[in-house]
C-alpha atoms as an extended CHARMM CRD file, in Angstrom:
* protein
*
       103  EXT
         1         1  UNK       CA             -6.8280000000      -17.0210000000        4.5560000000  PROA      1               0.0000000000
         2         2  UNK       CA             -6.4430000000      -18.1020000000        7.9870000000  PROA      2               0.0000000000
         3         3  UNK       CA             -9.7910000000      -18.7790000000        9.5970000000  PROA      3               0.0000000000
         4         4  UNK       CA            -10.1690000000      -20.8060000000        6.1180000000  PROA      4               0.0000000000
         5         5  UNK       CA             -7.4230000000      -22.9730000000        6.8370000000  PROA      5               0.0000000000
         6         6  UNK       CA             -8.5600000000      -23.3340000000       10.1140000000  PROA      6               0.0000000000
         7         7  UNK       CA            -12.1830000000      -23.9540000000        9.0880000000  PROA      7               0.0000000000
         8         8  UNK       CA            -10.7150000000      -26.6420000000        7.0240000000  PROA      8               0.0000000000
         9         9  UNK       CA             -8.4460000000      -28.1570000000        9.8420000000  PROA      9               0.0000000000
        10        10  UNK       CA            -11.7350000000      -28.2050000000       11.5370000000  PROA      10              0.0000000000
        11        11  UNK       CA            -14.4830000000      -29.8920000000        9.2270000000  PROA      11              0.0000000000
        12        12  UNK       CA            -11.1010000000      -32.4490000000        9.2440000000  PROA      12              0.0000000000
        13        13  UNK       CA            -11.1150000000      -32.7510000000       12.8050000000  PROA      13              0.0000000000
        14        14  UNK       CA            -15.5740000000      -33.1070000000       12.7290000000  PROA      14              0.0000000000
        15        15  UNK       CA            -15.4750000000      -35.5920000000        9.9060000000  PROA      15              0.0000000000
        16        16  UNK       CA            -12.6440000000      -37.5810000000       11.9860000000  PROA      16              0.0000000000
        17        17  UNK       CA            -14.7130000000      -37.7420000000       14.9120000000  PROA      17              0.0000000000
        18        18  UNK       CA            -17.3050000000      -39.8730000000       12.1830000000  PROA      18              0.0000000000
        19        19  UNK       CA            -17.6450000000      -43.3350000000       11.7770000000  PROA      19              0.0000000000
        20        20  UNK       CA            -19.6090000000      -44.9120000000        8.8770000000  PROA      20              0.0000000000
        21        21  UNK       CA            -20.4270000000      -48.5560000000        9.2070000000  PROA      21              0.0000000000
        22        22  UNK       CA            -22.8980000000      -50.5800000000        7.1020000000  PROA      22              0.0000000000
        23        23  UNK       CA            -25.2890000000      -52.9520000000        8.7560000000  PROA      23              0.0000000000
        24        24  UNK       CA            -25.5980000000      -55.2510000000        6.1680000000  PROA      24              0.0000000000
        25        25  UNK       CA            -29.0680000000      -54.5770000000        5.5790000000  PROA      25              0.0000000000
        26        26  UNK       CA            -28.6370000000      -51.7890000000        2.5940000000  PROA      26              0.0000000000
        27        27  UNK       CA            -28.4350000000      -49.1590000000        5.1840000000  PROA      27              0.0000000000
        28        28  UNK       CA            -25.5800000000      -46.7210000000        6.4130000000  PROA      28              0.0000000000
        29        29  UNK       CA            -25.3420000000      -45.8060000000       10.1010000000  PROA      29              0.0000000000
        30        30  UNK       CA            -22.9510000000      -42.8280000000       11.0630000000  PROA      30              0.0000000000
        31        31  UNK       CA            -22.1050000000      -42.2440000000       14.6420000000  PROA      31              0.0000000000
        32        32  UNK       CA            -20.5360000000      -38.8530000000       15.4740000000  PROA      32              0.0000000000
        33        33  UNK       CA            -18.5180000000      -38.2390000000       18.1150000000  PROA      33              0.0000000000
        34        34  UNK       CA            -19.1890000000      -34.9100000000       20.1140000000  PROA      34              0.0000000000
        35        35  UNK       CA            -16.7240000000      -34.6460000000       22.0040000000  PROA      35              0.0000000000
        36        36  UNK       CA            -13.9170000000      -35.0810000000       19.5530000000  PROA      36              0.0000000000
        37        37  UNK       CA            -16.1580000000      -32.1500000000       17.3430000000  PROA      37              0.0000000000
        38        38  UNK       CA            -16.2830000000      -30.1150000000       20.1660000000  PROA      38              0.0000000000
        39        39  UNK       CA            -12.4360000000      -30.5130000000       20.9350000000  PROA      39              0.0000000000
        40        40  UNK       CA            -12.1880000000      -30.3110000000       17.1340000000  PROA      40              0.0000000000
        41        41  UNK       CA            -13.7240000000      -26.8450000000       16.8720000000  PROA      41              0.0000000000
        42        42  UNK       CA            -12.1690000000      -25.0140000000       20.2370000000  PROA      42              0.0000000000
        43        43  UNK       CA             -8.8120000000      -25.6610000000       19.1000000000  PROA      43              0.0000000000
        44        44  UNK       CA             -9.8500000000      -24.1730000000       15.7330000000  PROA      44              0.0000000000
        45        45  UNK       CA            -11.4030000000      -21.6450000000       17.9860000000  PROA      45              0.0000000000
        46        46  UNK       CA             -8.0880000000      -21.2380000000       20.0590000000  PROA      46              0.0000000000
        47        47  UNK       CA             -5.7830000000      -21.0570000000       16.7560000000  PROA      47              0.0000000000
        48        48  UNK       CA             -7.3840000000      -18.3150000000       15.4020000000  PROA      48              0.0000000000
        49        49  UNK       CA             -7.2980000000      -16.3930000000       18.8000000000  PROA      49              0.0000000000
        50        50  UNK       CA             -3.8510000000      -16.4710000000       18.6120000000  PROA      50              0.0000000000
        51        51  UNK       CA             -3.7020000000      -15.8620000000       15.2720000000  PROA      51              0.0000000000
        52        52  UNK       CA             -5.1360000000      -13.0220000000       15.7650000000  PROA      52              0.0000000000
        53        53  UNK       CA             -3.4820000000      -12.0150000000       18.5090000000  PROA      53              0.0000000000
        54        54  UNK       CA             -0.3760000000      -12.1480000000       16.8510000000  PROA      54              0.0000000000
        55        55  UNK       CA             -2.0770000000       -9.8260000000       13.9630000000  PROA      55              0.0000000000
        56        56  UNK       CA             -2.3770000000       -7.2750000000       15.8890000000  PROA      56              0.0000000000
        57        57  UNK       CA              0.8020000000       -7.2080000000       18.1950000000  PROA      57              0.0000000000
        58        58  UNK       CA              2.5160000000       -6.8020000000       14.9020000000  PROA      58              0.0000000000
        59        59  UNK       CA              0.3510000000       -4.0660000000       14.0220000000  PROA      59              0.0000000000
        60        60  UNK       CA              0.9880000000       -2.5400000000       17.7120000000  PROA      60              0.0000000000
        61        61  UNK       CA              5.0730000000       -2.7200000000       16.7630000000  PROA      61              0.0000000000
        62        62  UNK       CA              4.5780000000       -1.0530000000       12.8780000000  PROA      62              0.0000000000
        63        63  UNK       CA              2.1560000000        1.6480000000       14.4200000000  PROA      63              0.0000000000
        64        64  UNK       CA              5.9160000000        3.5840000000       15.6500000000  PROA      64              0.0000000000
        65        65  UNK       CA              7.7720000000        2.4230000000       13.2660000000  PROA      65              0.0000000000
        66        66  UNK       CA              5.5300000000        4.1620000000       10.3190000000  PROA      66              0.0000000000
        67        67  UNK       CA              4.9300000000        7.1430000000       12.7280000000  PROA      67              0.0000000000
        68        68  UNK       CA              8.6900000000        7.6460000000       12.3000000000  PROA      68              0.0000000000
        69        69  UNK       CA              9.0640000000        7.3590000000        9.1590000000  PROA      69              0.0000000000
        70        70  UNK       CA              6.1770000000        9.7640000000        8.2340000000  PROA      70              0.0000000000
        71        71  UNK       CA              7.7140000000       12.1380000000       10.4900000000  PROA      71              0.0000000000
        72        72  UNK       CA             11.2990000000       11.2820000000        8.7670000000  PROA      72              0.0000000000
        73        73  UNK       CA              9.4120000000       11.9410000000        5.0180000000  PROA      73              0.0000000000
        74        74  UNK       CA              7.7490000000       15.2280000000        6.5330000000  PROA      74              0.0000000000
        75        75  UNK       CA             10.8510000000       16.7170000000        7.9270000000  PROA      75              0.0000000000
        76        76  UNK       CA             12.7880000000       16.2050000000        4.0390000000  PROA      76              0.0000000000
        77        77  UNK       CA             10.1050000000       17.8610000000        2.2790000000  PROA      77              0.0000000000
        78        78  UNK       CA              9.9370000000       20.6120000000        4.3410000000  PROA      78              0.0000000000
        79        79  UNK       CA             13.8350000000       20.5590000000        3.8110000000  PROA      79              0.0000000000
        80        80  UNK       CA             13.5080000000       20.5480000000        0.0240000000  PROA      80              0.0000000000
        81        81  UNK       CA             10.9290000000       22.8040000000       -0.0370000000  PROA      81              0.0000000000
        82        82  UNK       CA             13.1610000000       25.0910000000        1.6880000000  PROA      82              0.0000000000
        83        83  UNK       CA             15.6190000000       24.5570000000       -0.7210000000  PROA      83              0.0000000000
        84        84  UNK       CA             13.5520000000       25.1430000000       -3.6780000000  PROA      84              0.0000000000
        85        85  UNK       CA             11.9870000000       28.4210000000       -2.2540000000  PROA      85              0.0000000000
        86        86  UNK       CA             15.6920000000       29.0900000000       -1.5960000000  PROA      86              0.0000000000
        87        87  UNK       CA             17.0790000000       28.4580000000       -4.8840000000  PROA      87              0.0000000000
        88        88  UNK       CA             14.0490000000       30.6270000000       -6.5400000000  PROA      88              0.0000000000
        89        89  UNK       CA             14.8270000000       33.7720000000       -4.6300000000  PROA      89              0.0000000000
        90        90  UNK       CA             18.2340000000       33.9610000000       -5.8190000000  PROA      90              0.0000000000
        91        91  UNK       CA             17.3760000000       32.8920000000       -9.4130000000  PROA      91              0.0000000000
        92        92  UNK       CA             18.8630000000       35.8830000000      -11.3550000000  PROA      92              0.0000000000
        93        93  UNK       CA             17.7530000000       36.5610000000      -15.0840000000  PROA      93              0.0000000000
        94        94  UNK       CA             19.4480000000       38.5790000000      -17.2590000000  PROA      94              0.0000000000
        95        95  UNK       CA             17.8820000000       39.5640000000      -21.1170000000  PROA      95              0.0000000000
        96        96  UNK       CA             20.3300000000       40.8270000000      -23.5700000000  PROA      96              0.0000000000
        97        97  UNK       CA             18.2680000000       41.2460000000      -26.5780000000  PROA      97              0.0000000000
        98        98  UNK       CA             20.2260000000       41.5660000000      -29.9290000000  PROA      98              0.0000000000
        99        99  UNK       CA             18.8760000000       43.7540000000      -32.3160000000  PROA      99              0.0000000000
       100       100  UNK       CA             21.4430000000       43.2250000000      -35.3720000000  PROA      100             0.0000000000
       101       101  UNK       CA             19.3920000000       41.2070000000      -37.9040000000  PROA      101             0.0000000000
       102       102  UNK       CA             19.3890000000       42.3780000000      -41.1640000000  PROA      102             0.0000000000
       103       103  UNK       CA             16.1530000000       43.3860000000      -43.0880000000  PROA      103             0.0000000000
């Protein structure tokens, strides 16, 4: 989505740097201006450095953050796990089986 916009921002920049002009005699003449395409595309160049640049310092701060947390999630399903394997060992079942139906 980014390097679109900045695509964008720079065709603007390279089509700015254009100047149309008609010579009266039926013809167009277009004059570009390199330097202003040039300057055009290195700050397109130098926005989406930093762009990405701040992509992945924001990844560099989550990468701890969701370590912790999957160590957080790990350590409470051990826990109820325990509990679980707890609670079935002292499950006690008791049958009483009535026998008093009538035929």
């Amino acid at each position: 989505m980014v390097s679109k916009l900045l695509a964008g921002a720079a065709l603007l920049v390279s089509l700015g740097a254009c100047q149309a002009r008609d010579e009266g005699n039926g013809s167009t003449v277009i004059s570009v201006d390199r330097e202003a395409v040039d300057n055009g595309l290195d700050q397109a160049g130098d926005a989406l450095t930093s762009a990405g640049n701040e992509v992945k310092d924001a990844a560099d701060k989550a990468g701890p953050a969701l370590e912790n947390a999957a160590d957080r999630t790990g350590a409470a399903a051990k826990r109820a796990g325990d509990k679980v394997e707890n609670t079935a060992d002292n499950v006690d079942v008791d049958v009483n089986v009535r026998n008093d139906q009538k035929r």
